[in-house]
Every structure is written in structure tokens, then in C-alpha cells.
N, C-alpha and C positions, 0 to 999 in steps of 0.2 A: 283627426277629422273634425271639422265643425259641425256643430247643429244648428247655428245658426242661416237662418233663410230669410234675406234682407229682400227678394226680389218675386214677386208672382205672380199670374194673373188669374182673376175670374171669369165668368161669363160676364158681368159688370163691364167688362171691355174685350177686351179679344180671347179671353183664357175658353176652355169649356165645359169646367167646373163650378156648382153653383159656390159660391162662398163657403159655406157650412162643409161640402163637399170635399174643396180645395183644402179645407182646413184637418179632415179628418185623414186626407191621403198623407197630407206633412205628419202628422201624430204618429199614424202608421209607418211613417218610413222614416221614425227616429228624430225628426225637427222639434227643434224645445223652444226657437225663438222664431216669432215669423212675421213678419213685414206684409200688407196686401195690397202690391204695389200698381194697383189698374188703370191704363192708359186713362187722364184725364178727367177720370172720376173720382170719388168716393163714396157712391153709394152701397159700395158691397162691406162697411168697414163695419158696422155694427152688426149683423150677420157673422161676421167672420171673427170677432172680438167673443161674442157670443159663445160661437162654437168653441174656440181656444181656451175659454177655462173651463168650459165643459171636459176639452182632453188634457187639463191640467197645464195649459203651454203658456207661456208670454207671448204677448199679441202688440205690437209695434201700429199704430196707425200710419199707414203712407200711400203714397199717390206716383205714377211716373207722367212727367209731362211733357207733352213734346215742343220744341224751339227750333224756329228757324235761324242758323248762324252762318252768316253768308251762304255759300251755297250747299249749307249741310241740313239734315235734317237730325237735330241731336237729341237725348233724351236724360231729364235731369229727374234722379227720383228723392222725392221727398218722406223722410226717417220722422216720425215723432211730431207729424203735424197736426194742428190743432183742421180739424177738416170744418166748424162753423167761424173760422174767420174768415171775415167779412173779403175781404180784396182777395184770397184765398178761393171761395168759393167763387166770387164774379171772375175770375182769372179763368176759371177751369171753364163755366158757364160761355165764355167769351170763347174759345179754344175747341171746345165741343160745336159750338152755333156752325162751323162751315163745313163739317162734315155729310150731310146729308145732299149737299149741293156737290159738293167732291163727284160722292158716289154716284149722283146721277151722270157727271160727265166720265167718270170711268166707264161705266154701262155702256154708253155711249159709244165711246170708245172702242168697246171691245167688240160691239156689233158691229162696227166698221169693218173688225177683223171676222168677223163669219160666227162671233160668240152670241149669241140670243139671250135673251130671259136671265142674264147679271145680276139687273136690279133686285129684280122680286128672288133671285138664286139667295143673295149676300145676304139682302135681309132674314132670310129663314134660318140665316146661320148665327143673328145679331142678335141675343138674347135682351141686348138692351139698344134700341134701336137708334138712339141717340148718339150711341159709338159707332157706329158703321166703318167700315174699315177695309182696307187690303185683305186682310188675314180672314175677314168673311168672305171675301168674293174668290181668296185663293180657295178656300174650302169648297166651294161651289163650281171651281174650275174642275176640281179634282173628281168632285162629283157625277159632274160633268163628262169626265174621262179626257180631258183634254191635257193635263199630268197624272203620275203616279201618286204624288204626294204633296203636300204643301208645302214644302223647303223647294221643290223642284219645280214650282210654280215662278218662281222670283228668278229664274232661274231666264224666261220664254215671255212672261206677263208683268205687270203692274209697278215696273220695275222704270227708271230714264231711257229712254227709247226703244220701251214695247210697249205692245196696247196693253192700254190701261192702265196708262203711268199720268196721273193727273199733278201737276204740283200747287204746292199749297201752304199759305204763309201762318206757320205757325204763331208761338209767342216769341217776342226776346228775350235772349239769355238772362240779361240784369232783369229783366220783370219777375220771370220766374223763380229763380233766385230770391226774391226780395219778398215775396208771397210765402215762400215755403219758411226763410227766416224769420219775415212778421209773424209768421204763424206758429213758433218755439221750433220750429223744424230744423233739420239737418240737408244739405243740398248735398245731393252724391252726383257725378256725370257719371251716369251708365252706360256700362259695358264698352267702353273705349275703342276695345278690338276690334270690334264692328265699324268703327268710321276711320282704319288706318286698313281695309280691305274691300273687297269689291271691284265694281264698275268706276264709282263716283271718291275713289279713295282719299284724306288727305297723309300727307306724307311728313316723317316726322319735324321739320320745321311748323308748318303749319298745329299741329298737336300741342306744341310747345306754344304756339300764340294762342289756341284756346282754353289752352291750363292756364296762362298768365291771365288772359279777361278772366276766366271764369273764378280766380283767386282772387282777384281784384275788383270781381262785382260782390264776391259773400261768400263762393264755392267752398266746403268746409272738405267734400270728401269725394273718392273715386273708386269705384267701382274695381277691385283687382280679382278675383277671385269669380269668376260669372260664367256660365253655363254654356257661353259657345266662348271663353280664352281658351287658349292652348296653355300647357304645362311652362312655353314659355313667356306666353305675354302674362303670364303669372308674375315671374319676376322683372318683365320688362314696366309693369306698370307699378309697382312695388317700387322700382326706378323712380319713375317720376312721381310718387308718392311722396315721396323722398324727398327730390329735387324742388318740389312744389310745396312742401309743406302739409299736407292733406292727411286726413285719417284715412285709413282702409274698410272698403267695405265688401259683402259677398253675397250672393243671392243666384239662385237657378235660372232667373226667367224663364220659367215656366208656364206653360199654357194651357197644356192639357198631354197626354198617355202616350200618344201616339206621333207628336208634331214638334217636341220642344228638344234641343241641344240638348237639357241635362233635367230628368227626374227631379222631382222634390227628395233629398234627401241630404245624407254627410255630405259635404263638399270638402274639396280637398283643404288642409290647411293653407293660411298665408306663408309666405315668404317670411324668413326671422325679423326682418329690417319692419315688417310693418306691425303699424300700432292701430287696431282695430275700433272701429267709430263709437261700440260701444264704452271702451276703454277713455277714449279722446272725450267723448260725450256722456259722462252717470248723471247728469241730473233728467237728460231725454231716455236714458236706458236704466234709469234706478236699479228695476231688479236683475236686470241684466249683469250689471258689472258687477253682480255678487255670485256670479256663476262661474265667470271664467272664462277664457276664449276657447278653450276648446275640450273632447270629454273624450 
């Protein structure tokens, strides 16, 4: 099993663990390496750095950021980023700025649908109010009593043609990319499986044209091992890890106890065929590749 945890969030963006928090659940449930990888931000990284050698753990700086790619909405997480460079922070700064306009027109939205009191709902849930988000206003749906849960929110709501689905032009793939690398960083596309399912799915041709840009704008790595793949896009994506060139990476995305695909904890191992980001990458994971990929 790995202990490595390349992928997670705080309250800092959609998680609902403070940093310190987040950090002491991973210790507890066996994590030796962990990544805090908050939609857009990084202000939860020094907190969360903090607390990691407090539980004696390696503490990874990283960031997950969202991109718009034709008609996808992708998410590229950043391994080992310097979080005060300069194009780095204004990229993030720049990405966060339409979020609060968003949520006003989802609100909006959903009152249309007979949903009231959104705005001021989501917010109570945004511990950082500058992230505003789906995943608060699902929280407040469910509070609400209008789902059971917040998986089954996306399910009814905030989703391409239900209320409260607002869209919204992220960053570019090659920007983001080029942010995360000026910044000694590593580019991972996360969790893959997530945009070959769904409503808005794409289908494997299409996947293979955004491995090749995203290879060919700087993409160093891909996400194979992630909290909602199944056992076999385990080794489907280990595939085109393969096929593309890319190191392996792995992480929970996790959010909080009660709402996330997979616990902070072991994950399962890679597939034989891959060669894991730490491995691919010791000068961004120094003490890391003196551990070992797996315990």
C-alpha cells in the first residue's frame, strides 16, 4: 500500500478541515508523505507544513487549479511549487477574482428553481470566502434537505442543465502548466477518470488529444491512483502513462469525513509498469525518494 497522499483539501478551498486538522487526520491514518493540494489557493500551506513536522511527516507544497479546455472543465495539480512566485501567485489571484460573481448567479439560479437563501447558505459553508464554490452551495442544499448528501447533489443541481449550473472560463492549460513549472513545480492532470464519465463525458480519442497538448505544453505527470478510479482505470491510466511518457501520481482527493470517494489513508499501490513522480522527480521530492514507493 502507499502512504503517500499527493492530493487534499482544506477548508482553504472546498475541504472541511482546517489545515492543521487535515494534517493530523493523514498522521493518524498512516500518511508519511502529503501534498495540500487546495482548489486555487495556497494559503493553507504554511499551517499545514507546520503541522507535518509537528507529526514527523514530509509536507510537499502544492496547489490544484482549475482550466478551461474546450468544453471541459480540467484540474491540473501542482507537486513541489514554489507558492511566492510571482506569475504563480497572480495566475491563482486572476482564477479566484470570478468566483464570487459565479455564485451570485448560481443563487440566482436556484431561486428560480423555488431554492431561497443560496447565497448567504454557501457562504456559511466557505471558510474562505474568496473560494466560493459548488461544493458549498451543495452543502447547503443538503442542509437544506433538498438531497441526502453531497455526491447526490450533482446528481439534481449545479451540474450542465440543472439549476445552478453557472459556467465559467477558467485558466489555460499551457498557462497553468507554465506557472506551476516556472515555479520548480511538477504538473500532474488530476484524476482523469472523472472527465471520461458523467453527463459531459470525453471519450477515448478526445483523452489522447489532451495527453498530447498537455505533454507538449510541460505536463510532466498523471494522476493514476485517485480516490474515485476504479481498480481498473488503475491500470487503464498507468496505460497511457506509459503511452505518453508521464510519471505516476496518487492522492485521495479528499475533502472532509463524511463527503469524499476515499479517506486520507494507504492507497492502493500502482500498477508494476509505473514509475512514481517521486522517483521520476528527487530533486522536488529529496527526502521522499529516500523512502521508497511503498511500506
Amino acid at each position: 500500500m502507499l502512504d503517500y497522499d499527493l492530493h487534499c483539501h482544506s477548508n482553504i478551498s472546498d475541504g472541511t478541515l482546517a489545515p492543521a486538522e487535515l494534517v493530523a487526520r493523514a498522521a493518524a491514518r498512516g500518511v508519511k508523505v502529503l501534498a495540500l493540494t487546495d482548489h486555487d489557493d495556497i494559503g493553507g500551506l504554511v499551517e499545514a507544513r507546520a503541522a507535518a513536522a509537528e507529526h514527523g511527516m514530509s509536507f510537499i507544497n502544492g496547489v490544484e487549479i482549475s482550466v478551461s479546455w474546450r468544453s471541459h472543465t480540467l484540474h491540473i495539480v501542482g507537486l513541489g511549487i514554489d507558492p511566492d512566485y510571482p506569475p504563480l501567485a497572480e495566475g491563482l489571484r486572476h482564477v479566484r477574482g470570478g468566483r464570487g460573481e459565479r455564485a451570485r448567479k448560481m443563487a440566482d439560479d436556484l431561486a428560480k428553481a423555488g431554492i431561497g437563501g443560496a447565497l448567504q447558505g454557501a457562504y456559511h459553508y466557505a471558510g474562505n470566502p474568496n473560494m466560493i464554490g459548488r461544493t458549498h452551495f451543495a452543502r447547503y442544499l443538503v442542509e437544506a434537505g433538498h438531497c441526502k448528501d453531497v455526491k447526490s447533489v450533482f446528481n439534481r443541481y449545479l451540474v450542465k442543465g440543472k439549476p445552478g449550473y453557472i459556467p465559467h472560463q477558467w485558466a489555460a492549460l499551457a498557462d497553468v502548466i507554465g506557472w506551476i513549472r516556472g515555479s520548480g513545480g511538477v504538473a500532474v492532470l488530476a484524476h482523469p477518470g472523472r472527465y471520461m464519465s458523467g453527463r459531459k463525458h470525453m471519450g477515448k480519442q478526445t483523452m489522447r488529444e489532451l495527453l498530447a497538448e498537455f505533454v507538449e505544453s510541460g505536463g510532466q505527470a498523471i494522476e493514476v491512483v485517485s480516490g474515485s478510479h476504479t481498480p481498473e482505470q488503475h491500470a487503464e491510466f498507468a496505460r497511457y502513462a506509459e503511452e505518453f511518457g508521464l510519471s505516476c501520481s496518487c492522492g485521495s482527493d479528499f475533502h472532509g469525513p463524511d463527503e469524499s470517494y476515499r479517506d486520507l489513508g494507504r492507497l492502493p499501490d500502482f500498477p508494476l509498469s509505473c514509475r512514481p513522480v517521486w522517483q521520476a522527480f528527487p530533486l522536488i521530492f529529496p527526502i521522499i525518494s529516500l523512502q521508497g514507493a511503498e511500506s
